[in-house]
C-alpha positions in Angstrom: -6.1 -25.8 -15.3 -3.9 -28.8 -16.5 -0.2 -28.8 -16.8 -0.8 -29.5 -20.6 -3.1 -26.4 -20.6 -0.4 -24.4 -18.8 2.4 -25.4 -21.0 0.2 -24.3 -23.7 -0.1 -20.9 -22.7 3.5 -20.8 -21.9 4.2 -22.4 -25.4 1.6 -20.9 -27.5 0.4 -22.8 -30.9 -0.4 -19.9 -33.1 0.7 -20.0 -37.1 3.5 -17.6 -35.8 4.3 -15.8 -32.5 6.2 -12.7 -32.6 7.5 -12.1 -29.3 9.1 -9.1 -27.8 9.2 -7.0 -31.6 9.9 -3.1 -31.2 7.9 -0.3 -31.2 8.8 0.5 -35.0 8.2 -3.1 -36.1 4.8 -3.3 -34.4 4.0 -0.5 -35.9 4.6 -1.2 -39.5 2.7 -4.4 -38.9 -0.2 -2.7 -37.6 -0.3 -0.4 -40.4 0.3 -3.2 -42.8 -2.8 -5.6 -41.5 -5.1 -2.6 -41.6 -5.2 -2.3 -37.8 -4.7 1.6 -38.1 -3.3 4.6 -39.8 -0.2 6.6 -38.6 -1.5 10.0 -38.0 0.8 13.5 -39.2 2.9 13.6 -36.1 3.4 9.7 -36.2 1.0 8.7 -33.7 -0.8 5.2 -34.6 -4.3 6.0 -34.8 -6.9 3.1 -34.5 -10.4 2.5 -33.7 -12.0 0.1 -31.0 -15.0 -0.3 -32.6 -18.7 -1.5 -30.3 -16.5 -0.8 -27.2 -15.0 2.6 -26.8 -14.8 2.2 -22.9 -14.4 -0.4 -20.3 -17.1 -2.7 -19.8 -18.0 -3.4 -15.7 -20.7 -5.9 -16.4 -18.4 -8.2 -18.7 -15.7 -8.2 -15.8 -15.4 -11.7 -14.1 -13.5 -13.5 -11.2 -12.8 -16.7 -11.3 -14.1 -18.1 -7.7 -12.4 -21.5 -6.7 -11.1 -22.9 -2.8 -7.5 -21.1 -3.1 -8.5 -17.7 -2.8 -12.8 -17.6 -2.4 -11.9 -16.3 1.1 -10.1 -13.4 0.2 -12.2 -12.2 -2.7 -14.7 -9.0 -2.0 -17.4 -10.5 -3.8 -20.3 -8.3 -5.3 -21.1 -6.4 -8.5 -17.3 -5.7 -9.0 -16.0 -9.1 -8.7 -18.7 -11.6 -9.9 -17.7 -15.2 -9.4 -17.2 -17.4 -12.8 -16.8 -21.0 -12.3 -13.5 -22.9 -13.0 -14.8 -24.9 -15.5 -16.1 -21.9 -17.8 -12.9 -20.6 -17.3 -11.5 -23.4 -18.6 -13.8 -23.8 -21.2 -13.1 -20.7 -22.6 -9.3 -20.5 -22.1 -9.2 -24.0 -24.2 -11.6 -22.2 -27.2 -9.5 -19.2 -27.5 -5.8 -21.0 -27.9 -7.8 -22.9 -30.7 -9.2 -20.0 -32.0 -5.5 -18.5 -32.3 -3.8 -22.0 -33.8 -4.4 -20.2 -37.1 -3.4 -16.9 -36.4 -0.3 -14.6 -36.1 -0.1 -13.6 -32.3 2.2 -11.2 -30.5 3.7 -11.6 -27.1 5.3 -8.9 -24.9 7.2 -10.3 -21.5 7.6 -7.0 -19.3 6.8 -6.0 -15.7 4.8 -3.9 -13.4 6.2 -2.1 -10.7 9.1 0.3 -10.6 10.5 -0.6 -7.1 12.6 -3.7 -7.8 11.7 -5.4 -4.4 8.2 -5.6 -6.0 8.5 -6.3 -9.8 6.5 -8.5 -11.0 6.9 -9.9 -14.5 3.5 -10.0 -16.5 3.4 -11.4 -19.8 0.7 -10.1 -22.4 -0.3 -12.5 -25.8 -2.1 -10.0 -28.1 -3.7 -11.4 -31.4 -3.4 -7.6 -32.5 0.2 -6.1 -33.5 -1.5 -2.4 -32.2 -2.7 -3.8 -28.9 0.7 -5.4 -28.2 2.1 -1.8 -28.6 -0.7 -0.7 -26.4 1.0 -2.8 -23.4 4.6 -2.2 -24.2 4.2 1.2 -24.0 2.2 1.2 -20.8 4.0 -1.4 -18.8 8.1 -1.7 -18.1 10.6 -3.0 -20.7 12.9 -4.7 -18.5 15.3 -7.9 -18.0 12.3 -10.0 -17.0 12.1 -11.8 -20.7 13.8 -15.1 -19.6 11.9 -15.4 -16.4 8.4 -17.3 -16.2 5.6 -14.4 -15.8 3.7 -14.6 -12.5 0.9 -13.4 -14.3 -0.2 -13.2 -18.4 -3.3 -11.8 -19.8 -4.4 -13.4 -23.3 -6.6 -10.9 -25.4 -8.0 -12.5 -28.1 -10.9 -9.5 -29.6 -11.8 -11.4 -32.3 -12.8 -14.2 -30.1 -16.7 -14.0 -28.8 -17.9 -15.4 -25.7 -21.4 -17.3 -26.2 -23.3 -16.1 -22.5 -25.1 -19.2 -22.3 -22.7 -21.3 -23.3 -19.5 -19.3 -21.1 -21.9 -17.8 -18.4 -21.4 -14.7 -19.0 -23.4 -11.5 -20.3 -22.5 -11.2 -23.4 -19.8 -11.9 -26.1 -17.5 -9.4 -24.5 -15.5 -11.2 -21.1 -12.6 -9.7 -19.4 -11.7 -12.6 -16.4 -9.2 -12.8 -13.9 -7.9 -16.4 -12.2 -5.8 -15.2 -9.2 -5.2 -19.1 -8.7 -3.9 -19.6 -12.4 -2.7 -16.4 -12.3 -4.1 -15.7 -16.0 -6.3 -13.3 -17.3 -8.6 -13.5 -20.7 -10.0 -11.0 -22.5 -12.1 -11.5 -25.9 -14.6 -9.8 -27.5 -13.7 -6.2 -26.5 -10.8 -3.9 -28.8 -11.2 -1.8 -26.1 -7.2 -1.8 -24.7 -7.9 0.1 -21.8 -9.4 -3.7 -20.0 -5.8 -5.1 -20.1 -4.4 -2.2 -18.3 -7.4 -2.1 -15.5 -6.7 -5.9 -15.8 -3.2 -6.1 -14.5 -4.0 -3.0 -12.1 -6.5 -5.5 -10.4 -3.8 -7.8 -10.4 -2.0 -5.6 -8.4 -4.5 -4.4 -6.0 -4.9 -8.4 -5.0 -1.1 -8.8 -4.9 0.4 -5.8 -3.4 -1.9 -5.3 0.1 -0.9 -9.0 0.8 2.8 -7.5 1.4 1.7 -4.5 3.2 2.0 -2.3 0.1 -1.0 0.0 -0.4 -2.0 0.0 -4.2 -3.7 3.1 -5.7 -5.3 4.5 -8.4 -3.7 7.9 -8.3 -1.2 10.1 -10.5 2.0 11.5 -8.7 4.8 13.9 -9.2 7.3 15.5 -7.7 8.5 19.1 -7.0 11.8 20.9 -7.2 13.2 19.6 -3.8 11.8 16.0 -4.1 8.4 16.5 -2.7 5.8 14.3 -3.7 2.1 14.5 -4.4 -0.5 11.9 -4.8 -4.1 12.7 -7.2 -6.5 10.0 -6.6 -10.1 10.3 -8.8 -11.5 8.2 -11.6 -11.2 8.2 -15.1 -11.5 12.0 -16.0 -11.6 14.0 -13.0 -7.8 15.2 -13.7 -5.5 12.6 -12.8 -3.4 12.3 -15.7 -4.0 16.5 -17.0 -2.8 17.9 -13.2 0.0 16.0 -12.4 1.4 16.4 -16.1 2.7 20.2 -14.5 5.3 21.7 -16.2 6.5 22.8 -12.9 6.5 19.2 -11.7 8.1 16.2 -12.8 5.4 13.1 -13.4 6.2 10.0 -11.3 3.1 8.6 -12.5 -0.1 9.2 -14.2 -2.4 6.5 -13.1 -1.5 3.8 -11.2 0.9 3.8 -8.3 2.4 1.8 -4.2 3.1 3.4 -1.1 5.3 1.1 0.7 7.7 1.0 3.6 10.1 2.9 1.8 7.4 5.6 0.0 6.3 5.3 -3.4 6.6 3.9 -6.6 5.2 3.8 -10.0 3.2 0.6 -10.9 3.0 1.5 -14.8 5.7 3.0 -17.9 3.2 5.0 -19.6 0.6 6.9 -19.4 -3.0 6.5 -20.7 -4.3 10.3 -21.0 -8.3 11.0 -22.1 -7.7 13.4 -25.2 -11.2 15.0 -25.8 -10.4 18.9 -26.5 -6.8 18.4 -25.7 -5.0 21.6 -26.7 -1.3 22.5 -27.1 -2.4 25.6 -25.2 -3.7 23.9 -22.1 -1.7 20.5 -21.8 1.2 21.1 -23.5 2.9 18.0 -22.1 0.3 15.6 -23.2 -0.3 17.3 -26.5 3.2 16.7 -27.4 3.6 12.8 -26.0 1.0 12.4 -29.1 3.5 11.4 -31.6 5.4 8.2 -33.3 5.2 5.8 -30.9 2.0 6.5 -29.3 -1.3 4.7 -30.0 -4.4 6.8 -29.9 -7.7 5.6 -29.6 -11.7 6.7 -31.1 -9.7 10.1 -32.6 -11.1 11.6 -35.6 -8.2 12.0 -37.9 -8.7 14.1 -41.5 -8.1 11.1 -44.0 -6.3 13.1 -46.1 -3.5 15.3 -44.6 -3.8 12.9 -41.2 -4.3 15.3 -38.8 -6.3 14.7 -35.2 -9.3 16.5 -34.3 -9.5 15.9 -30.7 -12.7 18.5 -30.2 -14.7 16.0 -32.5 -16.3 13.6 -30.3 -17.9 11.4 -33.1 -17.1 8.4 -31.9 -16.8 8.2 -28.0 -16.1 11.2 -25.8 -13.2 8.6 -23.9 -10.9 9.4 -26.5 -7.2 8.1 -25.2 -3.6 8.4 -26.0 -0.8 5.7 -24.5 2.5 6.4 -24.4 5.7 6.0 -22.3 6.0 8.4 -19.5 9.3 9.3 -20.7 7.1 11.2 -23.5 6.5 13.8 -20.9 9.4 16.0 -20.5 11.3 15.5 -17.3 9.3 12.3 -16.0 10.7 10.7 -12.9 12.9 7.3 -14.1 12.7 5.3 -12.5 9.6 6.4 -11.4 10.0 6.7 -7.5 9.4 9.2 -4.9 8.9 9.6 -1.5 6.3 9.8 1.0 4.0 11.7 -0.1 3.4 15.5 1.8 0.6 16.3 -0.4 -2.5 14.1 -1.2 -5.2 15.4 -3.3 -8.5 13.6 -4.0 -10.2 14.6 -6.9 -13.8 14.4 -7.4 -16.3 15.9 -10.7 -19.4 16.8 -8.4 -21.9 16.7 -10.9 -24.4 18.3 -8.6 -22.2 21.3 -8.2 -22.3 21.8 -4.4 -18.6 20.9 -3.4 -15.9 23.8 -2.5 -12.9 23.8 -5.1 -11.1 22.8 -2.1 -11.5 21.8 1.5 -9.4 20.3 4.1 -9.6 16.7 5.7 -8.8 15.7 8.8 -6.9 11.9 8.6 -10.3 10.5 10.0 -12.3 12.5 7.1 -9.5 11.4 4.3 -10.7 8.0 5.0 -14.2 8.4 5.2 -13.6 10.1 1.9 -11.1 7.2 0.5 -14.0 4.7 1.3 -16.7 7.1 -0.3 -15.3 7.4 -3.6 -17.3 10.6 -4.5 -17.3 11.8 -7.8 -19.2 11.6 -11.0 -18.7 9.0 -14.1 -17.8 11.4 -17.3 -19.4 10.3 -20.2 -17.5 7.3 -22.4 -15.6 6.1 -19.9 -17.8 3.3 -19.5 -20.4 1.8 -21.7 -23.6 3.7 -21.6 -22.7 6.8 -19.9 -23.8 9.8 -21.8 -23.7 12.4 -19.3 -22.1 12.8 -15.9 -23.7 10.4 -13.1 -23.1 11.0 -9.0 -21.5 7.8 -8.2 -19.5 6.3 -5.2 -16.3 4.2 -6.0 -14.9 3.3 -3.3 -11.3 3.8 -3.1 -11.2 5.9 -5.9 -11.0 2.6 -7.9 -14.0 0.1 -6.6 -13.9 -1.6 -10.4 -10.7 -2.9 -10.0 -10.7 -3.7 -6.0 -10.5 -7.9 -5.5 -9.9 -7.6 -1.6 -12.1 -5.7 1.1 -12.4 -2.1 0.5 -11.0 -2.0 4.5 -7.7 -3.3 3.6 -6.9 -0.7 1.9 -8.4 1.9 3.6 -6.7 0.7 6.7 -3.6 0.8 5.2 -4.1 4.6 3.6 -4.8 5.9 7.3 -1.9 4.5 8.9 0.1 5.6 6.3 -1.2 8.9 6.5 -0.8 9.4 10.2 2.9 7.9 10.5 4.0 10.4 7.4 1.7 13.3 8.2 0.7 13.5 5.3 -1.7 16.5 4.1 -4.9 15.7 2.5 -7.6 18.3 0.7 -10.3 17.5 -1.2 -10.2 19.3 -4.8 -13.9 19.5 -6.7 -13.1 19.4 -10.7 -16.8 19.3 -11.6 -19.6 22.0 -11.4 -20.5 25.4 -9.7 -22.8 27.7 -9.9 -25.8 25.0 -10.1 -25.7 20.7 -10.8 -24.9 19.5 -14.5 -27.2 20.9 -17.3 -27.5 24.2 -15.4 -24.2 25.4 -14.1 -21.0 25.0 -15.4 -17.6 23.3 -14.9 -14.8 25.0 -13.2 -12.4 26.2 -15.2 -9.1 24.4 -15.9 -7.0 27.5 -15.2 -8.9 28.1 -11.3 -8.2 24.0 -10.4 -4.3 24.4 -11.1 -4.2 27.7 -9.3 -5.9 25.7 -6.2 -3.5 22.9 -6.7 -0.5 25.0 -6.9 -1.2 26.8 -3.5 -2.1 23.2 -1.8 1.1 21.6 -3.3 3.6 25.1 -2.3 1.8 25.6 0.9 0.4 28.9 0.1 -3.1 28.1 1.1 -2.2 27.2 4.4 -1.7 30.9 5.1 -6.0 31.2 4.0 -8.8 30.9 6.9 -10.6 28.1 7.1 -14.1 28.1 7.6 -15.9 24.6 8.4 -18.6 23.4 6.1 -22.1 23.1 8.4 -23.1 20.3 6.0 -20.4 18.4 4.9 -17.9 19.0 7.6 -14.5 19.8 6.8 -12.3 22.5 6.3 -12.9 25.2 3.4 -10.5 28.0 2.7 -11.7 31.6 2.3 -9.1 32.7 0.3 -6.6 31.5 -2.4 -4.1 33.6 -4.2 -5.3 33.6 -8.5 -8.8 32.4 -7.2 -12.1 34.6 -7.2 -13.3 34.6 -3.6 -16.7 33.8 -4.9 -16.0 30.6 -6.2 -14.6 29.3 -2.9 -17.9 29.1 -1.2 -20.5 27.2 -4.1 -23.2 27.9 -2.4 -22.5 32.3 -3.4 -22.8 31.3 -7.0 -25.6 29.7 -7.0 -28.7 32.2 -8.1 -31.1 30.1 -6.0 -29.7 29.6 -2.3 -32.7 27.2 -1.4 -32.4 24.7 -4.4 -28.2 24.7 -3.1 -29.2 23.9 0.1 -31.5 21.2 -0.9 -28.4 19.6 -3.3 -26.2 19.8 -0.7 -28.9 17.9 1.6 -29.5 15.1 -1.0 -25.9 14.8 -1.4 -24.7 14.3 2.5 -27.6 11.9 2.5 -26.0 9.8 -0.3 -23.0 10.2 1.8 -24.7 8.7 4.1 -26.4 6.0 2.6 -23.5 4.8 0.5 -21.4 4.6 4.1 -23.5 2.2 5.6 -22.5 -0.3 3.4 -19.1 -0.3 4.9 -18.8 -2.9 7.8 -16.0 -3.1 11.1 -15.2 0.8 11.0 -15.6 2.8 14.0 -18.0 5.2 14.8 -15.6 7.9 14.5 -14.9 7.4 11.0 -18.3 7.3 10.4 -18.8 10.4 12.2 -16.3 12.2 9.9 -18.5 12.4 6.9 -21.2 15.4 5.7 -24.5 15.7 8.2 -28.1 15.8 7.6 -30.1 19.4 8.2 -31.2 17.2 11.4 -28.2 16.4 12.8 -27.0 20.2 12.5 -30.0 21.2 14.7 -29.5 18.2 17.2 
């Protein structure tokens, strides 16, 4: 990019650039242009339109001499050219010459030694909430941002034109250090965004980056919940018995770790006063919520009602959450939990891993996609992300998991496995485990109670299962006792070591101890 482009960006042209407003401001603006309605307990509620989830496919990286080497390209980082990039950066700041725009200068990353100022130019007042709220307000305004993100929704992308897929883009230049989105209301992309930004920056400095929720216990001990969109992240580690560190994105350095955000960015289908207190009452003024049906004439939120996307959200600070960490910082971590929604229902609740089987689990990913939380997902799908978070991983999915075991073994860190999906038989035929049985399990892994269970070890998938757990039916331990059909079980729990298996080999440089840590074939139990 030119220095004239760059100065640009720095200096926007717009018809008028409101930069760094308040939270009350924003709002009234929003509320003024039409952008959304305030709902009866304050929250802004507004609507994202064609895209009510992220979109994977739209997602580029820019690929160019500076940092080609580094890049883990593939289906999650597809290379763009410079010269699209370009192309496209120079239509969108003419596309918002006649426009009001909004900029917020903040940061991510609590620990000072890594704070990183970001910069965010929103041509929606809502959206620029959106990122306030979710990132750190801090003393960063004067300083040059090492990165900004321009989101311009009204702005399409022609695909043959741009090169790319279709008039929605989301693209990152790690050399330019900019990001553009356009095309998409969806805010949840500048979020991910600037967490990819992150998970390129932070390895670099021996940081391990990680999409996971954390909080911390009455003497200062911390847990870590890894798992994708939905599996519990952000609804377990809200505990009233906790304080939240973190609900989503968070480092593990040298010195333990840290929060990456200052918000949260909770999923809100069925959310009850009853069964997430915490969350239920972050959704007030100053939040944004997103795809909720609201009653047009007393205002109030349905969040059973499903309507318009099942990845209904609500952003807000995570000081909303009564008795949140600030700053948020913990330490090591003694507890690490990896959640997973095992849509073909043949995981335990809980087992135990072994460091070696903690990252062969890492690098699996295991879980299911839950339905809106990416475009064209209707029902739960069996998927593997690796890391927890392979849609937002620029470097080698080694580097981090490198950095995850070492970790691990120089903090002994304790590391269980906790299913949030489906018993009794897969999707469609069994049914979910209950929200009340997964924080019974999570309380005796985080006090230590379970410890005190024996452990039986799973023939198939090879670690550690408890046979008891204080508040748990006994049952429910073993999935394979409530299915009615022991044979079709077995055969699940085949097909699924086998995609274990499968989705492994993909993974290059590992030894053959890791890979010996994961689930085994009928075969291989025989041998």
């Amino acid at each position: 990019m030119s220095n004239k482009l760059a100065d640009q960006l720095n200096h926007i042209d717009a018809l008028t650039v409101h930069q760094n407003l308040s939270i009350p401001k924003l709002l009234e603006e929003s509320v003024c242009r039409g952008e959304g309605i305030l709902t009866s307990k304050g929250a802004l509620s507004v609507s994202t339109g064609k895209y009510t989830g992220r979109s994977p496919h739209d997602k580029f990286t820019v690929e160019e001499p500076n940092t080609r080497e580094k890049i883990w390209w593939g289906p999650v980082n597809r290379p763009i050219s410079e010269e699209k990039f370009d192309i496209l950066l120079k239509e969108m700041l003419q596309y918002l010459k006649d426009k009001e725009i909004f900029v917020f200068d903040g940061s991510a990353c609590v620990e000072e030694k890594y704070s990183t100022p970001i910069r965010f130019i929103n041509e929606h007042s809502w959206h620029n909430i959106f990122v306030q709220q979710l990132f750190l307000k801090d003393g960063h305004k004067e300083q040059t941002p090492e990165f900004t993100i321009l989101s311009a929704p009204g702005f399409q992308a022609d695909p043959e034109k741009h090169g790319t897929n279709s008039e929605a883009f989301i693209i990152l230049n790690f050399n330019k250090k900019i990001g553009i989105i356009g095309g998409t209301h969806y805010a949840g992309e500048m979020k991910k965004s600037i967490f990819s930004v992150m998970n390129y920056m932070l390895p670099q400095k021996n940081v391990l980056s990680m999409h996971c929720s954390a909080n911390m216990g009455k003497n200062g001990d911390t847990a870590l919940f890894f798992g994708l969109s939905g599996t519990g992240k952000t609804t377990l580690s809200a505990d009233p018995d906790r304080k939240l560190i973190g609900d989503d994105q968070h480092g593990w350095h040298d010195g333990g770790i840290f929060n990456i955000e200052g918000g949260c960015y909770a999923k809100c289908i069925n959310l009850s006063k009853e069964t997430e207190p915490q969350i239920w009452e972050a959704i007030r003024f100053g939040s944004v919520i997103e795809n909720v049906v609201v009653n047009a004439l007393n205002r109030t939120v349905d969040f059973d009602n499903d309507e318009l996307t099942e990845n209904t959200r609500g952003g807000f600070p995570v000081d909303f959450i009564p008795g949140a960490v600030i700053p948020g910082i913990g330490r090591h971590p003694e507890v690490i939990i990896f959640l997973t929604a095992d849509a073909f229902g043949v995981l335990p609740p809980a087992a135990k891993l072994s460091a070696e089987q903690a990252m062969y689990h890492f690098l699996s990913g295991y879980t299911s996609k839950l339905a809106g939380t990416e475009r064209g997902i209707k029902e739960p799908q069996a998927t593997f992300s690796t890391c927890f978070a392979a849609p937002f991983l620029p470097l080698p999915p080694k580097i981090y998991a490198d950095l995850l075991g070492e970790k691990i073994q120089r903090h002994k860190s304790k590391v269980y496995l906790v299913n949030t999906g489906w018993i009794g038989g897969p999707y469609g035929r069994g049914h979910r485990i209950s929200i009340q049985d997964t924080r019974a399990l999570i309380k005796a892994v985080l006090n230590g109670s379970i410890e005190q269970s024996e452990f039986r070890v799973d023939p198939i998938f090879n670690f550690q299962v408890p046979e008891a757990c204080p508040g748990i039916p006994s049952e429910i331990l073993n999935p394979r006792n409530t299915w009615d059909n022991k044979e079709d079980y077995d055969e699940q729990a085949e097909n699924l070591a086998r995609s274990f298996i499968k989705n492994f080999r993909h993974f290059q440089d590992l030894s053959p101890e890791l890979a010996k840590s994961g689930p085994l074939t009928r075969s291989e139990i025989l041998q």
